[in-house]
N, C-alpha and C positions, 0 to 999 in steps of 0.2 A: 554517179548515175549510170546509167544502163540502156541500152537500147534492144529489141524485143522484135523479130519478125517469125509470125507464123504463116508458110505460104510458100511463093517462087522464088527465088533467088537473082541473081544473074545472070547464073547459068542455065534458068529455068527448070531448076529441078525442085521440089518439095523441099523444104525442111524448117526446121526451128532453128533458130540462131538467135546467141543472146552477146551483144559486143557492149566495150570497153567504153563509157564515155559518150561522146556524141558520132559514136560510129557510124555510118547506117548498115546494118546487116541486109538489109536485100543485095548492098555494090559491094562492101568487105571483100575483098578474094581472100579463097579458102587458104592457099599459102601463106599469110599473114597470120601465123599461128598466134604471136602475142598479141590478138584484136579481138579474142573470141576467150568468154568465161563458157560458153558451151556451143558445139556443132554437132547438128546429129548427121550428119555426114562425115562423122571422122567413124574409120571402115573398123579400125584397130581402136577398140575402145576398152577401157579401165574399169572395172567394175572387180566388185567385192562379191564373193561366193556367200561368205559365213563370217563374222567374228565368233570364236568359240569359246567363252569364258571356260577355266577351268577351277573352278575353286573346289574347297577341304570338302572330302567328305568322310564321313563317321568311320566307314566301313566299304566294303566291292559293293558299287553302282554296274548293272547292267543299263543301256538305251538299244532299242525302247525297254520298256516295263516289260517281264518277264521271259524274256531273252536271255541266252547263255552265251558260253564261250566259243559255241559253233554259230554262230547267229547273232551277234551283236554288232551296232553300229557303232558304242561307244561303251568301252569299258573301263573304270574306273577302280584301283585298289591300293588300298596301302603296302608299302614296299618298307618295312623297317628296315635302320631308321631311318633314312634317309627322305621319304613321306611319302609320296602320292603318283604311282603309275598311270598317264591314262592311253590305251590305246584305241586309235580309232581309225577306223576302216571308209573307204571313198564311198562307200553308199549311204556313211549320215550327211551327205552332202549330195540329196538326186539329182541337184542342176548342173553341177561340175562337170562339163564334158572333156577334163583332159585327166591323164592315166598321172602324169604327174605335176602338180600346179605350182604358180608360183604361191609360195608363202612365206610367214613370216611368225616369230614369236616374239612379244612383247614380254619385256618381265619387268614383276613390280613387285619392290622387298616387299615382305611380310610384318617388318617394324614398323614400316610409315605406310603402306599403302602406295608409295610412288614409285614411278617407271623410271626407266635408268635411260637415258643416250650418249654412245659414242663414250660408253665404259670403255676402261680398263681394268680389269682387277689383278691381282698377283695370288696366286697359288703355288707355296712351298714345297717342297716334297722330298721326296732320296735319303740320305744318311744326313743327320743333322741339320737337317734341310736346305742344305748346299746346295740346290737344284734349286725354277721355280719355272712357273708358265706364265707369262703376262697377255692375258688374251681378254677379249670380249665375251659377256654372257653369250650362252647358245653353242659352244662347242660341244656341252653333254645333249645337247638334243639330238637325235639322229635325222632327223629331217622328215622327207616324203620318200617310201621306197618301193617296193613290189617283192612278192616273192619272200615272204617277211618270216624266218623261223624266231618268235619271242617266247619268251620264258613270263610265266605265270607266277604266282606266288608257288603254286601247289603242281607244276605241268606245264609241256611247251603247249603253244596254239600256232598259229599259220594264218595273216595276211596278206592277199593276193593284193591289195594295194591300198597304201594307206602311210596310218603314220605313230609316232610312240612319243610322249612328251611327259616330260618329268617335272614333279614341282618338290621344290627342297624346302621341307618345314624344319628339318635339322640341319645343322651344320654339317657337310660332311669334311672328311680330312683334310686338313691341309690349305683348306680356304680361308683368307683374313678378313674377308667380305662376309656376309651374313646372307640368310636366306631368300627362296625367291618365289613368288606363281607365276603363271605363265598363262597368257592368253593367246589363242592360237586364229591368225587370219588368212586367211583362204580365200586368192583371187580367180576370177573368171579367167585365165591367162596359164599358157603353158610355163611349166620352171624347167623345160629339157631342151634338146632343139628341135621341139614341134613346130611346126608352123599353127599362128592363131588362127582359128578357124572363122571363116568369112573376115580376116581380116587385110584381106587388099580390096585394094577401091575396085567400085566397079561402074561400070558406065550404066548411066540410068535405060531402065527398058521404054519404051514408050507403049502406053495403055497401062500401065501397074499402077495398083493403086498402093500410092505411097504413104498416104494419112488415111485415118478414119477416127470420127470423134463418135461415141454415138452413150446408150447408158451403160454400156462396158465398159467404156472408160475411151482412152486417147492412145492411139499407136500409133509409128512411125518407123517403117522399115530403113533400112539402110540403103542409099543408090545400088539399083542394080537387081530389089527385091521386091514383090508384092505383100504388103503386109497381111492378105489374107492366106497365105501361104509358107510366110516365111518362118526360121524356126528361130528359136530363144535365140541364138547368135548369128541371125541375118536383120533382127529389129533394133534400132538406136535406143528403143524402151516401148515399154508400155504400162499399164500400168501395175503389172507385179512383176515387173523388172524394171527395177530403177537404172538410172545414175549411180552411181556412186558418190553419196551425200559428203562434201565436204562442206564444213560448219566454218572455217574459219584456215587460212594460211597466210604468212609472213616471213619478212626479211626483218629479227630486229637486234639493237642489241643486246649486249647480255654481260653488265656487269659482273665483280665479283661477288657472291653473295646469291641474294636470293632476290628476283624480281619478277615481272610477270606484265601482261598484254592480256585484253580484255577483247575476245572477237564479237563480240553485243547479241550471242545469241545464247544460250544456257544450254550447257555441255553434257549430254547425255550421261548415264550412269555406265553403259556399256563403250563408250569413244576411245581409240585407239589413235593414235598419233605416229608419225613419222617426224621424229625430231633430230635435227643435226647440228650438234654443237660445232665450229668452226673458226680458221684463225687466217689471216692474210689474204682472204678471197676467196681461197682455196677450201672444198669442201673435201672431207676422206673419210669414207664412208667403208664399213662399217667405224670405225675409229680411228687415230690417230698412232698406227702401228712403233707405240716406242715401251721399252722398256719400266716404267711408271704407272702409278694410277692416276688417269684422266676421263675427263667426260661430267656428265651432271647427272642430276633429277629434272623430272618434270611430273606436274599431277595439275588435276583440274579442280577447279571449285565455281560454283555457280556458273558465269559466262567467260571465266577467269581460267588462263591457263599458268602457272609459276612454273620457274625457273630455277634451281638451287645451282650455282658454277660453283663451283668448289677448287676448280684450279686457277683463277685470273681470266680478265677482260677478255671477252670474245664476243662472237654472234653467232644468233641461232635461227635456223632457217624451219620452218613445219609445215606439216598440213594435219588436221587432226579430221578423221573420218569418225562418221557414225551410223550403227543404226536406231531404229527409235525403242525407245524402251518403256514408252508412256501409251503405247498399243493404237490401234487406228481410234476415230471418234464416229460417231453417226450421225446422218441429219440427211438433208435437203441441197447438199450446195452441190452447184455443176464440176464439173468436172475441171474447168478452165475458171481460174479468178483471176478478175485485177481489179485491185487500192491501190492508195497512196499507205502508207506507213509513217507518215509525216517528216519523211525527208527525203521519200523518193516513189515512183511508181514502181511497182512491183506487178508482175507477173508467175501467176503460180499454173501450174497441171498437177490437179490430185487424183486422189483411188477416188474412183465413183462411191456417195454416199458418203461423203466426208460432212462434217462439222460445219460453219460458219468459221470456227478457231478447230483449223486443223492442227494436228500431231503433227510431230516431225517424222512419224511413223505414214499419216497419211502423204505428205508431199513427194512427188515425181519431181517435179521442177519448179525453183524458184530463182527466179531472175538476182537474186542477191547472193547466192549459194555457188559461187562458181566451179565447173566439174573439171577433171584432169586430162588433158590428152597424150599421150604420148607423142613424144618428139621424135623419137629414133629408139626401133628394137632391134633384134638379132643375137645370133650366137654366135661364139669365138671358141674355135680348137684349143686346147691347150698343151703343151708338150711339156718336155720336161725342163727340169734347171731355173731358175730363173728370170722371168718374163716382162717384159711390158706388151700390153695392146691398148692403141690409139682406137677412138672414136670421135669423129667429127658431127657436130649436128647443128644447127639451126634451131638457137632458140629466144630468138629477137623478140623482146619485150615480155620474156616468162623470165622467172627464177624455175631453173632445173632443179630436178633430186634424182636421184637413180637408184635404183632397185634391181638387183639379180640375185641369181640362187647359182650355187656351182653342181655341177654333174657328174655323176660318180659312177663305175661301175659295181661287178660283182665282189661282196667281200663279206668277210666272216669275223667274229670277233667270240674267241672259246671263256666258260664260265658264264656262268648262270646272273652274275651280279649286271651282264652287259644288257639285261632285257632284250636289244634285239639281235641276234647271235648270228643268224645267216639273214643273205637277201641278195636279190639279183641284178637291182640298178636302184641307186636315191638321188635325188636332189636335196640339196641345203640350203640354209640362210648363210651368206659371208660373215665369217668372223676372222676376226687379227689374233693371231697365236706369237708370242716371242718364246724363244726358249732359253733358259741362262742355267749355266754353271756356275758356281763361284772355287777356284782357288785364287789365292793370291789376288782378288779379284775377280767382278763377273767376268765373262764372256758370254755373246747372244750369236744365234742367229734366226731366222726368220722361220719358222714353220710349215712343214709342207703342208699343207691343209690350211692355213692363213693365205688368204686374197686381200686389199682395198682396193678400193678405185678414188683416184684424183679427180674431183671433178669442176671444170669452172665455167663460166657461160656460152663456152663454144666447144669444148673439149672432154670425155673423159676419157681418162686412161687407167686401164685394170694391170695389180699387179700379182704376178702367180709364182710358186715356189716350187711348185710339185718334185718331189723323188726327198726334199731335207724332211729330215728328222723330224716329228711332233712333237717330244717330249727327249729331254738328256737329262740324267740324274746320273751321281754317285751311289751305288747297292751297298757301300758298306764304308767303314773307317780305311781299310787296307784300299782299297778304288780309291779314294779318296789320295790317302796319301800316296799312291802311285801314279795319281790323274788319269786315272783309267774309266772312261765313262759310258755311263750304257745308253743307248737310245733304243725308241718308240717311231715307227713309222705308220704314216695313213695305211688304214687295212683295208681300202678304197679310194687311189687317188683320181685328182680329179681329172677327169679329160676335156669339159669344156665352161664356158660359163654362159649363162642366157640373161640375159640383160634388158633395161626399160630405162630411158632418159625421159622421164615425166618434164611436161613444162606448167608451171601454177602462174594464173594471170600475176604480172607485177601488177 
């Protein structure tokens, strides 16, 4: 059950709050983070830009419709063989107010249609392929960058910011894994070390008007702001700015094999997940930085989310995000509902003009639907050689997950096969890089350009390798039998990391 205050708080200030149980949210203090499935008084909030499916296409898609290579927000083309280029520029996204965001790519083989977490794969290489990389999907992605010189099929173009994402319909060299698409998610949240915008608390004004219900629908500024005044990231929502729908998150286990957890709501066609497969408590995010192939599947069916573990007994912690995909509905109903659902009181806020049986496309907020706050953000320098950075947070009564992107400056990468060849600052998604030799046996070490973070319920701690090697391989038989070995360094290493300790109600 759930408890549901629309109004004054304790503190006397405006807001909606929806707690845990037989809470009451008008007394709850705010500090009691694991007490609240949602606060519209959290200053620093979670919200998704865009999911941006990227699927096959025939031939070069421009977006919009009749747009070119000087003028497109999204452009799509085939890159033999290896499959499908798309690049895309920060204005197919108008709400994004930051130069570089945090994001993220999901990839889902192309054999089964299922998303991967907390891979490893193994890609052979060098002479005889005595070399190999043991890393996580996402290291051919380039990230988000600026200043972007990319290669065309036919011609360079230029990116003043944005981003380049590759889908593998072929195998390409060297990989023992098989193909992949890629869906691209895009949060409301810096990925550099911007500060969030309107995201420190602010002491409430007195006379502002903090709610307003009326046939526009239902707003709610943030402490500190008028919502007849304030702008897309000084409001806690309204109603064409949601939440951030999450459908369904858990702590569960995860036998060997294949098993699955049922969140009783029926799982969009477009939903994207954050899934951490993990062992001892301990979660490592992006994967489990060893030498082997580890990590699982995951895919959805009806309300039904499956699990495939392929390496031995663990647990898997999620949150699966959606938007709606079944379009708004029409009708007559207020803007503000509550029923029972027959096993609980529900309270909803929809888009004015919604249904009696709204979309999941119409709902703002529903008191079953719990939304993510962040626990603890910020940015870490990073220097060279091998690193630990500690993070302390406060996350009593959540199950944490953490999310960062690493930061990079200017770098260059020559040949035309690299798609984006020059640029003047990116962020990335974290991924694990091993690098091995083999004579006489392997030998590893750790990749410059591979980050994890260790993370447990009070703790996380990021590891960084910056200035080693990306890649060592043997060029020939004679390297080989002289043990003479060539290395690969980041053409952009990283200088810091910007981070988010999410807390999900337990």
């Amino acid at each position: 059950m759930t408890q549901t205050l629309f109004g004054l708080d304790y503190a006397g200030v405006p807001a909606i709050k929806i707690t845990k149980g037989s809470l009451n949210p008008a007394l709850e203090p705010d500090e009691n983070v694991g007490s609240f499935l949602y606060n519209s008084k959290w200053a620093a909030d979670y919200k998704i830009t865009s999911i941006e499916l990227i699927p096959a296409v025939g031939g070069n898609t421009f977006v919009p419709a009749g747009s070119g290579l000087s003028n497109y927000t999204m452009y799509r083309e085939m890159t033999y063989p290896v499959g499908q280029a798309a690049y895309i520029r920060k204005a197919h996204f108008p709400s994004l107010p930051y130069n570089y965001p945090l994001c993220d790519v999901k990839a889902r083989r192309i054999s089964n249609g299922r998303f991967i977490g907390s891979l490893v794969m193994e890609a052979l290489s060098g002479y005889d392929q005595r070399a190999g990389n043991w890393r996580t999907p996402g290291r051919e992605w380039f990230g988000w960058g600026s200043d972007m010189t990319v290669y065309y099929n036919a011609t360079t173009g230029y990116i003043d910011y944005g981003t380049h994402v590759l889908n593998y319909f072929s195998q390409p060299g060297g990989l023992t894994t098989e193909a992949f698409y890629s869906n691209l998610v895009v949060w409301r949240l810096p990925g550099d070390e911007a500060d969030i915008i309107d995201g420190a608390p602010q002491a409430p004004v007195d006379g502002a008007h903090a709610i307003e219900i009326d046939s526009a629908g239902v707003r709610i500024a943030k402490p500190g702001f008028d919502v007849r005044t304030a702008t897309p990231t000084q409001m806690a929502f309204d109603t064409a700015n949601h939440p951030t729908k999450v459908i369904g998150a858990a702590d569960v286990s995860c036998p060997l094999g294949v098993s699955s957890h049922d969140i009783g709501i029926t799982i969009p066609g477009n939903a994207v997940a954050d899934v951490h497969f993990y062992e001892n408590g301990i979660i490592i995010y992006p994967a489990n930085p060893i030498a082997s192939p580890y990590g699982g599947e995951y895919w959805f069916d009806g309300s039904t989310i499956y699990f495939n573990n392929q390496f031995g007994e663990c647990r898997v912690r999620f949150i699966i995000y959606a938007l709606g995909t079944d379009g708004p509905t029409s009708g007559n109903n207020d803007v503000i509902r509550q029923f029972n659902d027959g096993s609980q009181d529900v309270f909803q806020i929809l888009r004015p003009g919604a249904s009696a049986n709204p979309s999941l496309d119409d709902i703002v907020i529903d008191s079953r639907l719990p939304c993510i706050q962040i626990l603890k953000e910020g940015y870490i320098p990073v220097g060279g050689g091998t690193q630990t950075h500690a993070i302390d947070f406060d996350g009593a009564g959540c199950f944490p997950m953490v999310k960062y992107m690493t930061c990079h400056g200017a770098g260059s990468r020559s040949g035309s096969s690299t798609l984006v060849e020059n640029w003047s600052k990116r962020v990335r998604m974290p991924f694990v890089n091993v690098c091995g030799t083999f004579k006489n046996g392997w030998s590893y070490n750790m990749g410059g350009d591979s980050t994890y973070c260790t993370l447990t319920n009070t703790q996380a701690v990021f590891h960084t390798f910056r200035d080693a090697p990306i890649r060592r391989y043997y060029a020939t038989s004679q390297d080989w039998s002289q043990n003479r070995i060539s290395y690969e360094y980041d053409p952009s290493p990283i200088y810091g990391i910007r981070y988010y300790i999410l807390g999900i109600p337990a």
